[in-house]
N, C-alpha and C positions, 0 to 999 in steps of 0.2 A: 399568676397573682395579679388582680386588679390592682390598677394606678389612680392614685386621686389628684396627680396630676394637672395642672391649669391648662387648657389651650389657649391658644392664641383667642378664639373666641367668645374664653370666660374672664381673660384679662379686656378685652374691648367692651363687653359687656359691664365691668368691672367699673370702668373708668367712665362708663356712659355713651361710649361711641358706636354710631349707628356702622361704623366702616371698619371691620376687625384692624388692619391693616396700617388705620388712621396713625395713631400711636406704637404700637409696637412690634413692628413690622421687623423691627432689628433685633427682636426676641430668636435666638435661636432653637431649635428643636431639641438640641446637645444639654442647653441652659433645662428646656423646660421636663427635659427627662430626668434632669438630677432634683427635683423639685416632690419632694415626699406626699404633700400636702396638697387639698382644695386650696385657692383663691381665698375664700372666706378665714382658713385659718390660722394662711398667712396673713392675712390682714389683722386677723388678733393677737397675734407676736406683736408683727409691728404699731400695733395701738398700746398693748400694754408695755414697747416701751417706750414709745412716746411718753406716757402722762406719768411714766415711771419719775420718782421724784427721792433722790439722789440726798441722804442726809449728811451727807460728808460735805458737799457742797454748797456754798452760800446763797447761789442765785444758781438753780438749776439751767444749765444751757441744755433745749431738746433737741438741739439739731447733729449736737455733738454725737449720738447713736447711728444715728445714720450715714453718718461720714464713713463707719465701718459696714453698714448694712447692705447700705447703696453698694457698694464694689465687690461684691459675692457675686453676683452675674447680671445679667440681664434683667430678667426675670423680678431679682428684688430692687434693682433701680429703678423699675416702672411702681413699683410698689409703694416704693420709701418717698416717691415723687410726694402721693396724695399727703403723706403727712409734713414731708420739708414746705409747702407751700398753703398747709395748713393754716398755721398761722404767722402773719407777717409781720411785726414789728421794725419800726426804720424812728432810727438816730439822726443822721446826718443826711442831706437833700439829696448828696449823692447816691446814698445808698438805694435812696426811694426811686432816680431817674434808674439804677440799672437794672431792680427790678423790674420798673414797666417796660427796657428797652427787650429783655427777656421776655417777657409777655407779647409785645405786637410781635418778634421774632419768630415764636414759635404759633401764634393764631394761623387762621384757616383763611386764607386769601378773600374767602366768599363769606364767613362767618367769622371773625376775629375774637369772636368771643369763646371757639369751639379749639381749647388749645390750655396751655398750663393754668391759665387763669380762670377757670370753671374749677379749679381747686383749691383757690384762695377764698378761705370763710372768714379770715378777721384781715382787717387794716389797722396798725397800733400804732398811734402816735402820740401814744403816752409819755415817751422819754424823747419827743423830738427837740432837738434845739441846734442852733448856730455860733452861740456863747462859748466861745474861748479860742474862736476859731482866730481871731485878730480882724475879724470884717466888718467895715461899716455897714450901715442900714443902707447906702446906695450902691455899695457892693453886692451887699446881700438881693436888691432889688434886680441885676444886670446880673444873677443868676439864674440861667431858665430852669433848674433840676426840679425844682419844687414850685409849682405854679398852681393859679387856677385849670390851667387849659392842662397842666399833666394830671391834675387830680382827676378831673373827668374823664380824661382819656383812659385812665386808670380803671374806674370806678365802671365805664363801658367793656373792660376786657375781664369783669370779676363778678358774673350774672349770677354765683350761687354767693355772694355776700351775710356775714350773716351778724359781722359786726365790726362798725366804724368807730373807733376811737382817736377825737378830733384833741385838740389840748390848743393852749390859749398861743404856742409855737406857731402854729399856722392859720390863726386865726383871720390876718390878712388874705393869705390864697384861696380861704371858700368863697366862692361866688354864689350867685342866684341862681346858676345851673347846676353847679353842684348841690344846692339844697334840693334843687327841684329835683335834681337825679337819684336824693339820697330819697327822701321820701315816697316819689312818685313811682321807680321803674329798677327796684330791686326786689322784687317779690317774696324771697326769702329771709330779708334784712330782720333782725330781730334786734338789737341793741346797739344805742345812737348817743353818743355822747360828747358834748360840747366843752367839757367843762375849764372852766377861766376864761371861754373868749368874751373878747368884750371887744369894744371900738366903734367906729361909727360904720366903716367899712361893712362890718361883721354885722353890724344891727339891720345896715340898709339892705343885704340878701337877705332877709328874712323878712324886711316886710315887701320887699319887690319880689316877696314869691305869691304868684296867682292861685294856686289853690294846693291843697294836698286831698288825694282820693280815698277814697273809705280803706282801711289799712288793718289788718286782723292779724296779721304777723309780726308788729313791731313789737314788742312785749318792756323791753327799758328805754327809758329814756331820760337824759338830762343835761340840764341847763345849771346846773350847779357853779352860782361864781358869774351867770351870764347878766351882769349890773346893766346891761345896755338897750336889750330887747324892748320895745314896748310892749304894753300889753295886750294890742292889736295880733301882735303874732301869735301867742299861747291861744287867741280865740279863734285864729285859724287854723291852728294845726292840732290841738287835744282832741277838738270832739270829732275827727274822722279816723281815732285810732282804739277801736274797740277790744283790741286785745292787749291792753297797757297793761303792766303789772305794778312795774316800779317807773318810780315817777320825781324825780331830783329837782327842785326850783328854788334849791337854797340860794339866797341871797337876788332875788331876781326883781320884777316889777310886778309880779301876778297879783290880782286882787283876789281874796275869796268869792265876793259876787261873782266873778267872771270864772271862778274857776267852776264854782255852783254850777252853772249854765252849761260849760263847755267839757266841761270833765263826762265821758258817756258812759252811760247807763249800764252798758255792756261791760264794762270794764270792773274785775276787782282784783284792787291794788294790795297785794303783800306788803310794798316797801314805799313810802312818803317821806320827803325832808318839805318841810315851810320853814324853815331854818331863815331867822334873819332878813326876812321880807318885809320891807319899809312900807311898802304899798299895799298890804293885806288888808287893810279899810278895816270896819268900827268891829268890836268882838265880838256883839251879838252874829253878824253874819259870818265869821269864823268857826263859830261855835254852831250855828246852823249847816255850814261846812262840813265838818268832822263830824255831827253827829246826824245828821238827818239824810247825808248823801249815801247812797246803797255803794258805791264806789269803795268806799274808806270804811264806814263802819259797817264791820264786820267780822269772821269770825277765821279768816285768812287773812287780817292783817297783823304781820308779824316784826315789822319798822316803823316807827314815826318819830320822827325829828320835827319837834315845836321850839327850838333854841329861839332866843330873845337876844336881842345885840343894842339896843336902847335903849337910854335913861326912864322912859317912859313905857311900863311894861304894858302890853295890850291885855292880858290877862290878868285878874286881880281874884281874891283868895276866893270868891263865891264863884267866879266863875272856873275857876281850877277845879274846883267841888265838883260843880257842877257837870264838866266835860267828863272827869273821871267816874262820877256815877253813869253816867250815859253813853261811855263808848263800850262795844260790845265787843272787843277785841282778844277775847280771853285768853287765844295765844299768844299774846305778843311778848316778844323777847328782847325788843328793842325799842325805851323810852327815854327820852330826852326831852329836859323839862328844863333847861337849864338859863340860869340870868332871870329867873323871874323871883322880885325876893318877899315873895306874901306866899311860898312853899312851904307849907306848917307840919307838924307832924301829924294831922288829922289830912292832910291828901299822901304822904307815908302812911298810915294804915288802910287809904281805900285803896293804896294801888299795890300792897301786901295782902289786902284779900281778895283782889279782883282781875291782877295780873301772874300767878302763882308760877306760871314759866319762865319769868323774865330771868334775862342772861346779862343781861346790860343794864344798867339804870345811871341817868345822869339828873342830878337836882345841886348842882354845884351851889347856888345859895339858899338851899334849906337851912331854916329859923335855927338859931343856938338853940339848946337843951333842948332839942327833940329827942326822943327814945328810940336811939340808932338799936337797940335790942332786936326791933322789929324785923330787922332784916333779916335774922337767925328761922323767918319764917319763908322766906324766897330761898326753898332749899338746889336751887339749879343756878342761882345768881353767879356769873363768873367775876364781874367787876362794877363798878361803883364809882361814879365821881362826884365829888363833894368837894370839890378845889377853891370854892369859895368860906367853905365852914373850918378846912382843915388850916390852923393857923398856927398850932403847936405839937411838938410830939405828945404830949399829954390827950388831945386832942385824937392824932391818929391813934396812939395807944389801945383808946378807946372804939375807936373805931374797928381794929382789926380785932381785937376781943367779943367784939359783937356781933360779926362778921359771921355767915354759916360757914361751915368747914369746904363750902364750895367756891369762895371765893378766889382768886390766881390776881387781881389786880384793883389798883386805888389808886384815881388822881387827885391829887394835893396842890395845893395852891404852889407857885414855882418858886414864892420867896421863900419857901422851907429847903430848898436845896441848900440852902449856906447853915443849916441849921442841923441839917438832918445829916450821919455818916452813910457813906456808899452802900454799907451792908448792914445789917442789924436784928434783933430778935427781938420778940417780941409772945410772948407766950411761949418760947421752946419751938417758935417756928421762925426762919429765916427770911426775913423780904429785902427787896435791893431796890435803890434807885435806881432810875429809868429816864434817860430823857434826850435817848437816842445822838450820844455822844455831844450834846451840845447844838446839836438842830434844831432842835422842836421849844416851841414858845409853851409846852405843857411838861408835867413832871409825871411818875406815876410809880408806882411802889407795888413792886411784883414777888410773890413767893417763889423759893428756890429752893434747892435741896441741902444747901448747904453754902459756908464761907469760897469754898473752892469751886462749887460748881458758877457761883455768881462770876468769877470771874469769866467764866467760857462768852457770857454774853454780851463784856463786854468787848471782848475777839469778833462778835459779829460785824460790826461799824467798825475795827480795823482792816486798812488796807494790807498790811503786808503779805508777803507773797514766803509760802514755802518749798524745800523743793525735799525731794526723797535723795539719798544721799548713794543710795544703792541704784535705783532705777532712774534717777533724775529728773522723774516725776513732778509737774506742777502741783499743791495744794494748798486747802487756807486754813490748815489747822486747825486745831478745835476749835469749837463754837457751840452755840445753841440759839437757836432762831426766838426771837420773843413772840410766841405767837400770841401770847393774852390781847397785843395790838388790836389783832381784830375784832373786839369787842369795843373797842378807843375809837375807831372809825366814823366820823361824823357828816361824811358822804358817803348817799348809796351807789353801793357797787353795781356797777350797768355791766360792767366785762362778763363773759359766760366763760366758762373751762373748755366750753364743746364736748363733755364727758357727764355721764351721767354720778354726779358726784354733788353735795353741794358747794357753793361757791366760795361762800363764808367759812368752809372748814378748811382752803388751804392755803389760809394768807399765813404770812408774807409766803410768797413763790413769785415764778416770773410770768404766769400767765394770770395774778392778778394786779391789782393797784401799785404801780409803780411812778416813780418819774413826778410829775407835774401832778398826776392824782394821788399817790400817797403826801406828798405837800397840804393838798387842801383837807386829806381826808382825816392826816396828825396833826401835821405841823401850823398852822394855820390857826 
């Protein structure tokens, strides 16, 4: 009977090494005759249980499968390697220095890049921090683990890269070679995200970087939160990245002229935030911006964030008209109109007949007595924010009654918490306040199945620890995950899954927005 069996040959070939020998030389013959299966389908075991997602559990750990996988033999320890180092997430500096000490340990004397670290596709320093550790800031400085010069060194041993996730934690250790390294000489890098750094530090590597090279694989990127930047930078580095998709500059310094110019051609963008940009210059060139650039308007763009954060709105009622007659964006599922207070109920009905997918919609100060009825015509809508109109239960009443039957979420202004009970009905359907235990400066009012189910969600935000009484088993008890969040989200998501899946269908999880970027993306 034929064996489908790996050899040593289709495991080197496997892992990409030109020398069978390199890597798995410690495979034995005994290992690979007990082995049923091709390479290829052991590798889709071990992928599907990677991204396997575990609804018992609060925050999926993936590496936990492999702790059991890995120790089967040989054979699947080289296997389990490609996905334990998959993806990398680091907490604490130390955590990040033994990773890389593991990395130059195991390089190739002559190629240091040809070793565990050609398996490392993401860097996540989403949840990095040094806060609570008891250290000062010159303590923390007379720590070598986490530096410029390990970042690099780092970032030289991790050639198939394919996403950097920076946070405002280590926004001091990027240097100018580190940016130059990120943009210039990782060829498969595909999503770059900055978001919160700011300083002077942090502004001056980006404008003492010399140039960035024509780039077709970057596909996200963002600066969301980066107040510091000049606008010198963005017109260095946008128009040499032709394969951009999503595109984050909320709260930044970017002018529309400049972005006009520098934003390329090549490029069409799904996902936009201008969210909160003080420097966007006069409306007319905004609105020639969003409607005249092939970039943005069009018929794959399925995000845009235009929030206003200023007494002084840049957009006034004709030009609101006017943008929504003219953007051609028919799928889009994601608008955000929000803080601007000339939102009448005649731009409610052009973006009810001319956005009919939308899944999201924010206009928090849409005009009193507009005909929320309208919305019973966005039959895919999942949620709604109106937190500047919503001021009374009378109010929301109204609102969930008008609501199409697709709705799951509604933000409301936060003074209505002291107003509003935990749980409530409302037509014979149950919604519950939301406001993620007392974190988040927003509120929101979510449908549930019932008085007893509302409690499970709020088990999610508790810590306590349970254990099984027979097996003595760790667990966190029941729950239910809020997922409606992710339509709440007010930055775009740069993270990728690394699985062909979408991205926005499995938040909250631990491979997307967490840490420092679920902060800016709820709570903020």
């Amino acid at each position: 009977m034929a064996t489908l069996a790996p050899s040593q040959q289709d495991l080197a070939k496997f892992f990409g090494h030109t020398d069978p020998c390199a890597q798995v030389s410690d495979i034995g013959e005994e290992d690979i005759r007990l082995i049923p299966f091709s390479v290829e389908i052991l590798d889709k075991i071990f992928e599907y249980s990677y991204y396997l997602d575990n609804p018992l559990k609060k925050y999926v750990n993936r590496t936990a499968n492999f702790a059991n996988l890995s120790q089967v033999n040989s054979v699947f320890y080289f296997l389990s390697l490609k996905y334990r180092y998959r993806y990398c997430k680091f907490i604490r500096s130390n955590m990040f220095y033994r990773f890389l000490l593991t990395l130059m340990a195991d390089g190739d004397p002559i190629d240091p890049r040809d070793g565990l670290g050609q398996l490392v596709y993401t860097l996540d320093f989403q949840e990095f921090t040094s806060v609570g550790l008891g250290r000062s800031g010159e303590m923390m400085s007379e720590i070598q683990d986490l530096t410029e010069r390990t970042i690099l060194q780092c970032l030289k041993l991790t050639p198939n890269l394919q996403q950097f996730l920076s946070s405002e934690s280590i926004e001091s250790d990027v240097s100018t070679d580190v940016v130059d390294y990120l943009f210039n000489s990782l060829p498969k890098l595909e999503c770059l995200d900055f978001c919160g750094s700011s300083g002077l530090k942090f502004a001056t590597c980006f404008e003492n970087l010399q140039s960035v090279a024509p780039n077709y694989t970057l596909e996200r990127l963002s600066f969301h939160d980066c107040t510091d930047l000049g606008p010198g930078v963005f017109r260095k580095i946008i128009p040499n990245l032709h394969g951009l998709k999503r595109l984050d500059l909320t709260h930044t310094r970017v002018s529309a002229r400049d972005l006009s110019h520098c934003l390329n051609a090549d490029c069409r963008l799904t996902h936009l935030s201008l969210s909160k940009c003080s420097n966007i210059g006069a409306t007319h060139e905004l609105i020639s911006l969003l409607i005249n650039h092939q970039a943005i308007n069009h018929e794959g763009l399925v995000w845009l964030n235009l929030q206003n954060e200023y007494s002084v709105a840049i957009l006034k009622a004709a030009t609101i008209t006017y943008l929504l007659q003219n953007l051609n964006c028919y799928n889009l599922k994601y608008l955000n109109l929000n803080d601007y207070n000339e939102v009448s109920q005649s731009h409610l009905d052009i973006i009810v007949r001319k956005f009919p997918h939308l899944e999201s919609l924010s206009l928090s100060h849409l005009q009193r007595g507009s005909d929320l009825s309208l919305l019973k015509h966005l039959q895919g809508l999942k949620y709604i924010d109106l937190s500047s109109y919503m001021f009374s239960k009378g109010d929301l009443d109204n609102l969930l009654n008008s609501a199409p039957e697709s709705l799951q979420a509604a933000e409301v202004a936060l003074q209505m918490s002291e107003n509003l009970p935990d749980v409530f009905t409302v037509n014979g359907k149950v919604w519950r306040c939301h406001n993620a235990s007392g974190q988040s400066r927003r509120l929101w009012v979510h449908r549930v199945e019932s008085y007893d189910d509302a409690q499970l969600y709020d088990n999610f935000y508790d810590n306590k620890v349970f254990f099984n009484i027979a097996t003595g088993e760790k667990y966190d008890g029941e729950f239910k995950k809020p997922l409606f969040l992710k339509y709440a989200s007010r930055k775009v998501n740069c993270s990728k899954l690394l699985v062909n899946e979408p991205d926005e269908d499995i938040f909250p999880n631990m491979m997307c927005e967490r840490g420092f970027y679920r902060y800016y993306s709820l709570h903020k």
